[in-house]
One Martini backbone bead per residue (centre of mass of N, CA, C, O) as a GRO file, in nm:
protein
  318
    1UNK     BB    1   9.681   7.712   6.954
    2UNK     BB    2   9.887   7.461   7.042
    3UNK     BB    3  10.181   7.346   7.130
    4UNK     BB    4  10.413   7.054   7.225
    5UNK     BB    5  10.683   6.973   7.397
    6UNK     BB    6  10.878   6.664   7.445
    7UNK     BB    7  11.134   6.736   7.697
    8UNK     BB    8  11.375   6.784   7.865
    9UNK     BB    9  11.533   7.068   8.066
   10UNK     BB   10  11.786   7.006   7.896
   11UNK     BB   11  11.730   7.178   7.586
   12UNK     BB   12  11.921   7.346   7.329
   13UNK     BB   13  11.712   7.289   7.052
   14UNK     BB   14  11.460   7.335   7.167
   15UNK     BB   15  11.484   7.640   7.262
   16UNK     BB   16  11.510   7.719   6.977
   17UNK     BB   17  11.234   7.694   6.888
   18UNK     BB   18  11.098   7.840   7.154
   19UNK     BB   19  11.201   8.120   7.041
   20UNK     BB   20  11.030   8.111   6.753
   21UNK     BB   21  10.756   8.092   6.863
   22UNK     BB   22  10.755   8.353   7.022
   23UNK     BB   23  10.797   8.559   6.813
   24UNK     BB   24  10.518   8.445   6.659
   25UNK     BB   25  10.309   8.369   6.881
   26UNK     BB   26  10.335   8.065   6.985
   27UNK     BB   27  10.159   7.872   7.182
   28UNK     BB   28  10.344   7.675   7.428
   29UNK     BB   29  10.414   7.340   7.595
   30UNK     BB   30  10.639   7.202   7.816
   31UNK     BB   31  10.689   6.861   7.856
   32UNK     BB   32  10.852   6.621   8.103
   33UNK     BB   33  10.744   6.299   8.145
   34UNK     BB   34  10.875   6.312   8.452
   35UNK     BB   35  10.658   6.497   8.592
   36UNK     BB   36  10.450   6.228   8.534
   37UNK     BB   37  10.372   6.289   8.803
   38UNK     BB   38  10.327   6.619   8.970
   39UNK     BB   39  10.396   6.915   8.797
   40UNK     BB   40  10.211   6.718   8.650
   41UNK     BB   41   9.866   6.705   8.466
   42UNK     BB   42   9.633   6.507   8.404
   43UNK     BB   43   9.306   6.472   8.186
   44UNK     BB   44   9.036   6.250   8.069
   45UNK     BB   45   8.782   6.212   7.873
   46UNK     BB   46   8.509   5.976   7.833
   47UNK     BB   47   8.188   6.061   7.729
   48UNK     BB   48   7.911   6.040   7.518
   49UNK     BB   49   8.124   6.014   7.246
   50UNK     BB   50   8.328   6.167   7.385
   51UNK     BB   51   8.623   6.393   7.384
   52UNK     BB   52   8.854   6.529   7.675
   53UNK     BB   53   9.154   6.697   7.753
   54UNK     BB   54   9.430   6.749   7.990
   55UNK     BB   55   9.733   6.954   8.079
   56UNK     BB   56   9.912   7.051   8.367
   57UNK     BB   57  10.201   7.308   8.322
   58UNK     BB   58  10.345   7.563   8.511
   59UNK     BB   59  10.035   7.686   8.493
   60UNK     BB   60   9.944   7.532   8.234
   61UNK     BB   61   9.683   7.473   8.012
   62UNK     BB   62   9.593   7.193   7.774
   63UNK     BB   63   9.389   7.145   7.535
   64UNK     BB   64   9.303   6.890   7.294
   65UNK     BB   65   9.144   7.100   7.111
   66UNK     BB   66   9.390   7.318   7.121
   67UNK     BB   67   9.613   7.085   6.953
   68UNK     BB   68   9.855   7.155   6.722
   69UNK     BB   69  10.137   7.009   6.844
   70UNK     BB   70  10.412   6.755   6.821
   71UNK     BB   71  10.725   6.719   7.009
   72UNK     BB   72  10.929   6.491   6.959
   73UNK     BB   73  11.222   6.468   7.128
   74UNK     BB   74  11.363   6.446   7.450
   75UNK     BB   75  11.204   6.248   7.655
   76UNK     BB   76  11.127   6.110   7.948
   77UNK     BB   77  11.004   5.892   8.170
   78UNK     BB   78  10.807   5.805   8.248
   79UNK     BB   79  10.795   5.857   8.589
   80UNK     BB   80  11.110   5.952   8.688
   81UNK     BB   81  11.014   6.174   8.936
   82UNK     BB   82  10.869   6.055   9.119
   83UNK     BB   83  10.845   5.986   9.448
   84UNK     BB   84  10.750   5.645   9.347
   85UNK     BB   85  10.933   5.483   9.144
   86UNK     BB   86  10.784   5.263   8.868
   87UNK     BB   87  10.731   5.054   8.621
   88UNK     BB   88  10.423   5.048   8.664
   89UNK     BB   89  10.395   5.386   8.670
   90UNK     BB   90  10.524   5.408   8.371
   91UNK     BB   91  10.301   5.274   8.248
   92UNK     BB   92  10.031   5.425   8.341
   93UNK     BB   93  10.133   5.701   8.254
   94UNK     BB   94  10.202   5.635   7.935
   95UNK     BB   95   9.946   5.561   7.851
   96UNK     BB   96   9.801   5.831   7.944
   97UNK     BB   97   9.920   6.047   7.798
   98UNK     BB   98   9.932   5.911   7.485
   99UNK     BB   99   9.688   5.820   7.442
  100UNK     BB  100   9.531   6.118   7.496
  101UNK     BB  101   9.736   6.200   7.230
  102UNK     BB  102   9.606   5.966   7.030
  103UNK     BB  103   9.300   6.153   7.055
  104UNK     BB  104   9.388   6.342   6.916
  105UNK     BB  105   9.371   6.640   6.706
  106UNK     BB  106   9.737   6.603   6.522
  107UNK     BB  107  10.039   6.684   6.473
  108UNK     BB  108  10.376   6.458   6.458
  109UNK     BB  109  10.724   6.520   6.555
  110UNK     BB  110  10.711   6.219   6.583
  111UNK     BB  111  10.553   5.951   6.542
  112UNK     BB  112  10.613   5.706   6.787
  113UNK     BB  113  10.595   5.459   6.600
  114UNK     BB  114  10.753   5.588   6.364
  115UNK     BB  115  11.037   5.642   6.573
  116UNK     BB  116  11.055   5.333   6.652
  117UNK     BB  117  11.119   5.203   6.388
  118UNK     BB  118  11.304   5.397   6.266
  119UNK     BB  119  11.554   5.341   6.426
  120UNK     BB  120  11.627   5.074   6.290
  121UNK     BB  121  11.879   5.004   6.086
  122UNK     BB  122  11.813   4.748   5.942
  123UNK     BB  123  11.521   4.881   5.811
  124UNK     BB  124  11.705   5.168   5.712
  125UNK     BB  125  11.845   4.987   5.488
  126UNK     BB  126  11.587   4.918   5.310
  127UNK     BB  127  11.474   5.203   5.294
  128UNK     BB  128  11.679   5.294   5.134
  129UNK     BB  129  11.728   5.088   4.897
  130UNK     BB  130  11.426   5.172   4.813
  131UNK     BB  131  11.478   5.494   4.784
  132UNK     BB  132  11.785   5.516   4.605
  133UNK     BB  133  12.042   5.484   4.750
  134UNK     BB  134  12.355   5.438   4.860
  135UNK     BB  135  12.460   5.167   5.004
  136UNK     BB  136  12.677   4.980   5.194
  137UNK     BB  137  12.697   4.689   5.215
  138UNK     BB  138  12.579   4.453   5.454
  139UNK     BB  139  12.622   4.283   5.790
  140UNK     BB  140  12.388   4.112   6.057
  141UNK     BB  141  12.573   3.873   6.260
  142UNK     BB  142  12.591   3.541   6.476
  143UNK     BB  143  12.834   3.450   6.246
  144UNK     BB  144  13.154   3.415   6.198
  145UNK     BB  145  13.181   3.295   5.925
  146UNK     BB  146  13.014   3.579   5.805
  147UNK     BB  147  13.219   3.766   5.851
  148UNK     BB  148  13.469   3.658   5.726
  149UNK     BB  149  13.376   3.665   5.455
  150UNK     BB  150  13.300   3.940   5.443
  151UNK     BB  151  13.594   4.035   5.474
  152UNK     BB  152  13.728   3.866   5.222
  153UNK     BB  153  13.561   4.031   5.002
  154UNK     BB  154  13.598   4.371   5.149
  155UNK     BB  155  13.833   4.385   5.367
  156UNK     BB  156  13.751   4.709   5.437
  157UNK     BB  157  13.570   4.707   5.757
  158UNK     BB  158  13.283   4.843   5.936
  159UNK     BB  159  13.247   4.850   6.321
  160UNK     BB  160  12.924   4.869   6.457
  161UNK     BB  161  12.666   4.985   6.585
  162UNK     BB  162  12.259   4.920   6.624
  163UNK     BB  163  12.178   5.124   6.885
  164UNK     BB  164  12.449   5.182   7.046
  165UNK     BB  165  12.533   5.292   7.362
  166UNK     BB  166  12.474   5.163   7.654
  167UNK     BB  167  12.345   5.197   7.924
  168UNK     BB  168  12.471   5.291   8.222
  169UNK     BB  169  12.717   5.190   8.442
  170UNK     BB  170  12.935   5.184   8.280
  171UNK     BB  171  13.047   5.292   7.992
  172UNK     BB  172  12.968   5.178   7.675
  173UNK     BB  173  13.141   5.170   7.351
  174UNK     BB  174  13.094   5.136   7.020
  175UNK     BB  175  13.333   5.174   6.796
  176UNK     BB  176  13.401   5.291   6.538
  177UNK     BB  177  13.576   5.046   6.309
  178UNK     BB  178  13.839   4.914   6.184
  179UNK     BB  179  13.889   4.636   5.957
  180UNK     BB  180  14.004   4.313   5.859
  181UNK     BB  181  14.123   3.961   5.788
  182UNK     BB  182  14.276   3.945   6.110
  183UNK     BB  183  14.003   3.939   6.252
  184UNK     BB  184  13.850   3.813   6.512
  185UNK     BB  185  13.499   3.681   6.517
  186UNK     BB  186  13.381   3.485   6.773
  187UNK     BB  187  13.293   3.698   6.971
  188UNK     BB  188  13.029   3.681   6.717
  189UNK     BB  189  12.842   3.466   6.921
  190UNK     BB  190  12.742   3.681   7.154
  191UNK     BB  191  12.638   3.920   6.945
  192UNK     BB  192  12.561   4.130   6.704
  193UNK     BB  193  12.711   4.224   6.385
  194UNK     BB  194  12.799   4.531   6.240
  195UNK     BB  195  12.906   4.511   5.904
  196UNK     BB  196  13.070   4.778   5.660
  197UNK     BB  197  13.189   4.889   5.404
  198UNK     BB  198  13.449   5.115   5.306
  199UNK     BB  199  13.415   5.460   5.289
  200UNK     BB  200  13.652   5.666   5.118
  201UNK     BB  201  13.622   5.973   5.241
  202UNK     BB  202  13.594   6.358   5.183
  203UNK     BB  203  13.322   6.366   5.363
  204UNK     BB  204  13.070   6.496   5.552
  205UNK     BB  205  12.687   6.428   5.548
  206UNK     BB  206  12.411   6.688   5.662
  207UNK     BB  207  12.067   6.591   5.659
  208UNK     BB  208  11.769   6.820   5.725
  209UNK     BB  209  11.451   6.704   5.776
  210UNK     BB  210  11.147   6.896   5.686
  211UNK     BB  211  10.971   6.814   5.562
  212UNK     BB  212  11.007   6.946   5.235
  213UNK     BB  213  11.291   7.052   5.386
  214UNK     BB  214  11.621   7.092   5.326
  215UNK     BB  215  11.961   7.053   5.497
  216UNK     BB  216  12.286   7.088   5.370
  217UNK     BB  217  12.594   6.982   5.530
  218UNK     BB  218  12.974   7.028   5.490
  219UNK     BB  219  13.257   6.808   5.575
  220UNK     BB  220  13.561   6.760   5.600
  221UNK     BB  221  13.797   6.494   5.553
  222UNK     BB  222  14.015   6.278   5.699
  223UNK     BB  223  14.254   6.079   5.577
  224UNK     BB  224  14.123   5.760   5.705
  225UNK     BB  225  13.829   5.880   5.821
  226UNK     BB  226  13.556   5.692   5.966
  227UNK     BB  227  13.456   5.916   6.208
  228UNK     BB  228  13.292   6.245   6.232
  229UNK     BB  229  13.206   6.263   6.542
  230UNK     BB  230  13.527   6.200   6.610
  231UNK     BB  231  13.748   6.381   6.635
  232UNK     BB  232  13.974   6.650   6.550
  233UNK     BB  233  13.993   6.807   6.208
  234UNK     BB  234  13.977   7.150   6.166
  235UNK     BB  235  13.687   7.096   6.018
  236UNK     BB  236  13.396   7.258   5.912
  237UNK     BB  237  13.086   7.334   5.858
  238UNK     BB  238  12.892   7.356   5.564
  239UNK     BB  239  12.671   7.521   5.337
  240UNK     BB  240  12.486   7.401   5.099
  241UNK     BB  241  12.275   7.496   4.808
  242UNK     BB  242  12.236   7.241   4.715
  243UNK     BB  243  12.036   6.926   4.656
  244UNK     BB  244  12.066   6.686   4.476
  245UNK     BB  245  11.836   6.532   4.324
  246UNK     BB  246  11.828   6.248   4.393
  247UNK     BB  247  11.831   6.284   4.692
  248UNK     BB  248  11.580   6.456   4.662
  249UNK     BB  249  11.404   6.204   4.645
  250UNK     BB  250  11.483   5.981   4.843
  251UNK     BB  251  11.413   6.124   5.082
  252UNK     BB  252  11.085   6.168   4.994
  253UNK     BB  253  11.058   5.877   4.992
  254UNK     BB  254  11.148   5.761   5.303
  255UNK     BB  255  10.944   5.970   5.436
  256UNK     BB  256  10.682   5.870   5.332
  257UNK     BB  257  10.786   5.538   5.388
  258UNK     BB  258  10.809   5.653   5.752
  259UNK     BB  259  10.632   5.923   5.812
  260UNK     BB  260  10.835   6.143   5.868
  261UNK     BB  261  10.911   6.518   5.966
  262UNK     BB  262  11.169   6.459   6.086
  263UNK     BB  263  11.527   6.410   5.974
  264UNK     BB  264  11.916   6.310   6.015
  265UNK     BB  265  12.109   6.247   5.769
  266UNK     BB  266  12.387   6.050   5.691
  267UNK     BB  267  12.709   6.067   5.505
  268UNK     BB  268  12.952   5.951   5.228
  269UNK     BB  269  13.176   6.127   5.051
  270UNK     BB  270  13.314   6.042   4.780
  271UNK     BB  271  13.572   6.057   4.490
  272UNK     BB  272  13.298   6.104   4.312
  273UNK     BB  273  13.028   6.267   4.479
  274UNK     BB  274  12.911   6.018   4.669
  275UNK     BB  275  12.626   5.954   4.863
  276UNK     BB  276  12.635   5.746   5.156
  277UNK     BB  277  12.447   5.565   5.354
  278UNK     BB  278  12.413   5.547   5.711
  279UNK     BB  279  12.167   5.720   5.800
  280UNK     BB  280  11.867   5.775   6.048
  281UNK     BB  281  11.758   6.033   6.240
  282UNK     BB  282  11.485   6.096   6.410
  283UNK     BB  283  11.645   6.268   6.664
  284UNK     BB  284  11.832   6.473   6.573
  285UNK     BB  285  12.053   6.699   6.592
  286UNK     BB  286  12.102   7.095   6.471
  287UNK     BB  287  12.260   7.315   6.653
  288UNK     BB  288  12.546   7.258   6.521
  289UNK     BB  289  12.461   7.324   6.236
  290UNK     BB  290  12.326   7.622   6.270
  291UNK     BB  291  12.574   7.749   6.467
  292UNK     BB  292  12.806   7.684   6.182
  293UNK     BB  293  12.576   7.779   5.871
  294UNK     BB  294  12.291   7.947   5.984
  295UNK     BB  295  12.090   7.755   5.929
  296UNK     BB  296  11.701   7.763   5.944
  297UNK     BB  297  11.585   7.526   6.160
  298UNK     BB  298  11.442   7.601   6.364
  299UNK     BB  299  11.233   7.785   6.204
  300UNK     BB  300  11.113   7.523   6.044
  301UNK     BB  301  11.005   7.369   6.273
  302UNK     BB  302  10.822   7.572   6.387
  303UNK     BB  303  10.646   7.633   6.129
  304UNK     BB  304  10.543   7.330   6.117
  305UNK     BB  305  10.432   7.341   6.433
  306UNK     BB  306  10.226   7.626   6.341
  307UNK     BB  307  10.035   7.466   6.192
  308UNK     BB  308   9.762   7.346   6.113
  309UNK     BB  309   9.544   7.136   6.160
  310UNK     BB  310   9.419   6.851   6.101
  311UNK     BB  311   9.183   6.631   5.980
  312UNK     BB  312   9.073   6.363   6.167
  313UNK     BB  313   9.212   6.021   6.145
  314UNK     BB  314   9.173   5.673   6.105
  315UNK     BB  315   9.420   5.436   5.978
  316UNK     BB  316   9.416   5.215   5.768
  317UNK     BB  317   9.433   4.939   5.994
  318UNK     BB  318   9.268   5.047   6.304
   0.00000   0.00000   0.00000
């Protein structure tokens, strides 16, 4: 039974769970999504009611019967390095490999539906809610006047991004930032804008979820700190010995509601000891919090990803 790691060829996360795998003698195939067609192939069969699928990448073959689990790190492109590169060939690609791959019986760190939604972080805020975290206000829209209402609401509020940094070149990006009730908030008729009432922390709280296990990390912030991803403040992460009870209820209630096996959870702890949430990230970055904390988090990715497959089965309403 094999492990397949879908991630590009420089990611020093994959590499760390990659040698936990070897340790245990767990065979493991990985494969940049961008090198199908070319360095990699593939091969499904549907015929006379059965269903049987091949991957071969750099001499080593993967039959779909033999497929232990997947994990969706950071893969490329499909079809991103073939030799005439196009959109519709990334489209046939796609198609071609993940079809194959959700026709397989196996566990999916994430599967791709459930962190496709996931990413959408208006979403993200209402299953925290639902889940029962601490969220702070949230207002998301392309309405001036509803912005200008919110901040003389909560007075000090930050906007930040809800996708992220835009793609391509130059590099524009959004970064968190801190407002008043004296900013211009026109330009928000151009685009939507989140805005999101400011908690004064005294730390950043990072929580890494791998099915049932949680590992929580806190920094230390500093007075006045925004975001505590960006700029140097001389405190490093520290391993925390025990999550809150009701935290560790919450993320079991959002994982359970959002499908996913692998998240990592961002809070600001406020001076109360309140853990608010910011975010969570399906597909968030662990080596810098293990590397820091000494925390055994590649370990237990490796763990879950060696566990044998269930019995497949087709989801309800599908």
């Amino acid at each position: 039974m094999t492990v397949l790691i879908l991630t590009a060829d420089q990611d020093v996360t994959a590499d760390m769970v990659v040698a936990k795998l070897h340790e245990r003698g767990v065979p493991m195939v990985r494969l940049d999504p961008a090198d199908l067609p070319g360095k990699a192939v593939l091969s499904a069969d549907y015929a006379h009611g059965d269903f049987d699928g091949y991957l071969s990448v750099n001499g080593h073959v993967l039959s779909m019967g033999g497929l232990r689990s997947v994990w969706v790190r950071r893969p490329g492109e499909p079809a991103a390095h073939a030799a005439e590169p196009s959109a519709w060939l990334t489209a046939e690609t796609r198609q071609a490999l993940f079809g194959m791959l959700y026709s397989a019986s196996t566990r999916w760190m994430n599967h791709p539906r459930r962190a496709e939604q996931a990413r959408h972080k208006p979403w993200q805020l209402r299953v925290a809610h639902s889940s029962g975290f601490a969220v702070p206000p949230t207002v998301i829209t392309t309405a001036p006047r509803v912005a200008q209402q919110f901040v003389q609401e909560y007075r000090d509020v930050v906007v930040k991004s809800a996708s992220g940094p835009p793609p391509g070149e130059p590099r524009v990006a959004l970064p968190t930032t801190l407002v008043g009730p004296d900013t211009d908030f026109s330009g928000v008729a151009a685009g939507p804008a989140l805005l999101q009432a400011y908690i004064p922390k005294r730390a950043d709280i990072r929580l890494t979820a791998i099915g049932n296990r949680m590992f929580a990390a806190r920094k230390a912030a500093e007075p006045g700190q925004v975001d505590g991803r960006f700029g140097e403040t001389g405190n490093g992460w520290e391993p925390l010995a025990a999550v809150p009870e009701r935290i560790a209820r919450a993320v079991h209630d959002y994982l359970v509601f959002t499908g996913l096996a692998y998240a990592a959870f961002d809070f600001a702890e406020d001076a109360d000891g309140v853990w608010w949430f910011l975010e969570c990230n399906q597909g968030g970055q662990f080596g810098f919090v293990e590397l820091e904390t000494g925390q055994p988090i590649a370990e237990e990715v490796a763990l879950w990803l060696a566990l044998r497959r269930p019995d497949f089965r087709i989801p309800e309403g599908h």
